[in-house]
C-alpha positions as CSV (number, residue, x, y, z in Angstrom):
1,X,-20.0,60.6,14.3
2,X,-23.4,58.7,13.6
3,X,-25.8,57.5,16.0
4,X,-25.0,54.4,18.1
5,X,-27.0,51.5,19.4
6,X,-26.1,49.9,22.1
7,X,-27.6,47.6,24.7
8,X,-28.1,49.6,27.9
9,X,-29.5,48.7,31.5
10,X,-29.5,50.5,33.9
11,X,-29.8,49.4,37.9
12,X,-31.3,51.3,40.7
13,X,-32.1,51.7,43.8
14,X,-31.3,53.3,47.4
15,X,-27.9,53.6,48.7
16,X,-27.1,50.3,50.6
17,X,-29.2,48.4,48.9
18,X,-26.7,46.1,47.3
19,X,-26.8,47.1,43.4
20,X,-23.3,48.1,43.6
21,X,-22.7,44.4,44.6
22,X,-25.2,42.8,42.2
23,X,-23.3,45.1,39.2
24,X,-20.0,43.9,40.2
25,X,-21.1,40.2,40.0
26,X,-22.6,40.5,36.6
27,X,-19.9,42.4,34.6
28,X,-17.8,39.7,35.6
29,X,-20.9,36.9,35.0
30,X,-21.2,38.7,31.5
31,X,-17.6,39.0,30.8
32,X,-17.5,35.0,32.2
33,X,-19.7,34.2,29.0
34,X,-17.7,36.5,26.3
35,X,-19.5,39.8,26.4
36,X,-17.5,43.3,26.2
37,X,-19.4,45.3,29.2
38,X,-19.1,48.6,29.6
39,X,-19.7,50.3,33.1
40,X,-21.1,53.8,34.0
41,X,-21.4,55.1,37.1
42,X,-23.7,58.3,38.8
43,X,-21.9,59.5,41.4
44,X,-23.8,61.8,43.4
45,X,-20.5,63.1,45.0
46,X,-17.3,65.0,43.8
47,X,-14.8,62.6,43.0
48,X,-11.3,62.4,41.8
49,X,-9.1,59.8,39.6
50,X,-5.7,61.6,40.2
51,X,-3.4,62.0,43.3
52,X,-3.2,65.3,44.8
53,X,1.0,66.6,44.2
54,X,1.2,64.4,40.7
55,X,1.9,66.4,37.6
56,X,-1.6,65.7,35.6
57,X,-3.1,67.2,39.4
58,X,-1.6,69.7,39.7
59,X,-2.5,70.6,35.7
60,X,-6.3,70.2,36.1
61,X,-6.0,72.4,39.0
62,X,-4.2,74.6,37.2
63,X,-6.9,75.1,35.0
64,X,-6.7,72.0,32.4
65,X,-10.1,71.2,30.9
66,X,-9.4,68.0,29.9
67,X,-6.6,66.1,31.7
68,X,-5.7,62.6,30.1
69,X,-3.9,59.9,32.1
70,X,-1.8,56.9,30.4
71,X,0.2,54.3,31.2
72,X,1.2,50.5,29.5
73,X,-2.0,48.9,31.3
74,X,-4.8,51.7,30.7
75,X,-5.8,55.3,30.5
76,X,-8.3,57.7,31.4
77,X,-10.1,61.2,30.2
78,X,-11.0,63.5,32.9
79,X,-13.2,66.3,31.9
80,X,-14.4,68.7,34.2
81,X,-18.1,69.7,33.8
82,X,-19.0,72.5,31.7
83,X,-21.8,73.5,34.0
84,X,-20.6,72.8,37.5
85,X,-23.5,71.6,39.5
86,X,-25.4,70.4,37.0
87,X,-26.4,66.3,37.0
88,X,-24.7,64.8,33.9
89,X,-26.7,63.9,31.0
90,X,-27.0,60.1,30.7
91,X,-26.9,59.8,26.8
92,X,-24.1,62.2,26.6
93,X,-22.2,60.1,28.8
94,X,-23.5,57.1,27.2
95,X,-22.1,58.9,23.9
96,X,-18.5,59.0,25.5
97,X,-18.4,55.0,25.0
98,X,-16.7,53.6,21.7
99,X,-19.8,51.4,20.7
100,X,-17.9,49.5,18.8
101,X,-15.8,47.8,21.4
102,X,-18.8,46.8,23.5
103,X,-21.5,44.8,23.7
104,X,-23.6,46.0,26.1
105,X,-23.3,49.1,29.0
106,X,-24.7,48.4,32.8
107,X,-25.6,51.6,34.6
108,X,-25.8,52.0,37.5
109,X,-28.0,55.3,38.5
110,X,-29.2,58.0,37.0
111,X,-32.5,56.8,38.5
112,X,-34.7,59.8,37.0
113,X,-33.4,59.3,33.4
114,X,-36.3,57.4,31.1
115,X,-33.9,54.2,30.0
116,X,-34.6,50.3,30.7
117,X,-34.0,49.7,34.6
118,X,-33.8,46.9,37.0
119,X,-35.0,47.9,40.8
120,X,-32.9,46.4,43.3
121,X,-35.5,46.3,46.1
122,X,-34.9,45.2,49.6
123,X,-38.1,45.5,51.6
124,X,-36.5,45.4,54.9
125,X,-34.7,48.6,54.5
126,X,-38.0,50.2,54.8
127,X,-37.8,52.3,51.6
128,X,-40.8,52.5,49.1
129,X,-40.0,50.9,45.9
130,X,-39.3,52.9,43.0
131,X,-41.7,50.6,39.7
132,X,-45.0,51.7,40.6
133,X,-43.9,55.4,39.7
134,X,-41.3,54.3,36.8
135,X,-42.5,52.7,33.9
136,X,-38.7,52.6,32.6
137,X,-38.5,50.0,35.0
138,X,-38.9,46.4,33.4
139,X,-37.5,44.6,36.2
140,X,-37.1,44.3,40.2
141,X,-34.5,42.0,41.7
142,X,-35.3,41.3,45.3
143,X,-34.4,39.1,48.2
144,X,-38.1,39.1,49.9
145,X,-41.3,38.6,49.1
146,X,-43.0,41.8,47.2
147,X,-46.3,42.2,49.4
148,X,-47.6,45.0,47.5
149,X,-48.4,45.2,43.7
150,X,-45.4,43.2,42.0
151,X,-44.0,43.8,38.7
152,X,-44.1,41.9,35.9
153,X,-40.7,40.2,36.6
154,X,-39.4,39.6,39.7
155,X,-35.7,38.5,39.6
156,X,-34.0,36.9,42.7
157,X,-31.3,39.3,44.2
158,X,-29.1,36.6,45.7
159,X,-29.3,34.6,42.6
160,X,-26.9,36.7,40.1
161,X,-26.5,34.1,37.5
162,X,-30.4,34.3,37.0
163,X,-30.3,37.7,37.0
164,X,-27.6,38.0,34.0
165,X,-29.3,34.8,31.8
166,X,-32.3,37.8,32.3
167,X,-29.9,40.6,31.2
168,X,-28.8,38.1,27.9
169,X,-32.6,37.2,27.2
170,X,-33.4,41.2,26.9
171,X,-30.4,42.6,24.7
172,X,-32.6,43.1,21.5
173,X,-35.1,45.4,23.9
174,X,-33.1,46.9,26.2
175,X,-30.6,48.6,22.5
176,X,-30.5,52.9,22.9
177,X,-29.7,54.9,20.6
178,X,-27.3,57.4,21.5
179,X,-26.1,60.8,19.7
């Protein structure tokens, strides 16, 4: 396997800030105009894809490293984490996506890993935004008026079509390489 380039952005911000929301619309905005979009998520919580009592459960409780669901509509690797209770790697798990079926990968997260960003900043849920201290951060998307020191571009959060013709007009900067 060679190294990959991809398109990546990643989105970030506070819990109930509304990124989750403003990811949702643009995967299907950017799917809307043709574009294979890839989605990775940092959950900062254990989570689970299989039903407690089903066969492929009851294997990965068992002991199964890797547990691999399919079906006619989709499928889906778990892996458990070779270091439990360590944060996952973002280019390793950018690495886990065939490049070649995609054009471009929205993150959403990993908020400490260097990578292109967009803040989703909402000034009236009293939290300090995160661009003065993160210079990975090309963008904020916001539904208020910045009062302090604004970034260079300001995007409006309620306004998600502007927000992906934004996405589309960065592709050629925004391309990682990934191991």
């Amino acid at each position: 396997m060679g190294v990959k380039i991809i398109p990546v952005l990643g989105f970030v911000a506070p819990s109930g800030s509304g990124k989750t929301t403003l990811v949702r619309q643009l995967v299907a905005i950017l799917s809307g105009r043709g574009l294979r979009v890839g989605y990775l998520k940092h959950a900062h919580h254990r989570f689970d894809l299989d039903v407690p009592g089903k066969d492929s459960y009851q294997a990965r409780e068992a002991g199964a490293r890797q547990t691999l669901l399919a079906s006619k509509a989709r499928w889906a690797l778990q892996v458990e984490s070779p270091v439990p209770g360590k944060d996952p790697d973002l280019k390793e798990m950018l690495a886990k996506f065939d490049a070649d079926c995609l054009d471009l990968v929205l993150v959403e997260g990993f908020k400490h890993a260097r990578y292109p960003k967009v803040e989703v900043f909402r000034p009236a849920l009293r939290q300090p935004p995160l661009y003065p201290g993160d210079p990975s951060i090309i963008a904020v998307a916001t539904d208020a008026r910045i009062a302090h020191q604004p970034p260079a571009i300001v995007l409006p959060l309620n306004e998600p079509e502007t927000v992906a013709d934004f996405v589309l007009s960065r592709l050629d900067e925004i391309r990682l390489r990934i191991p």
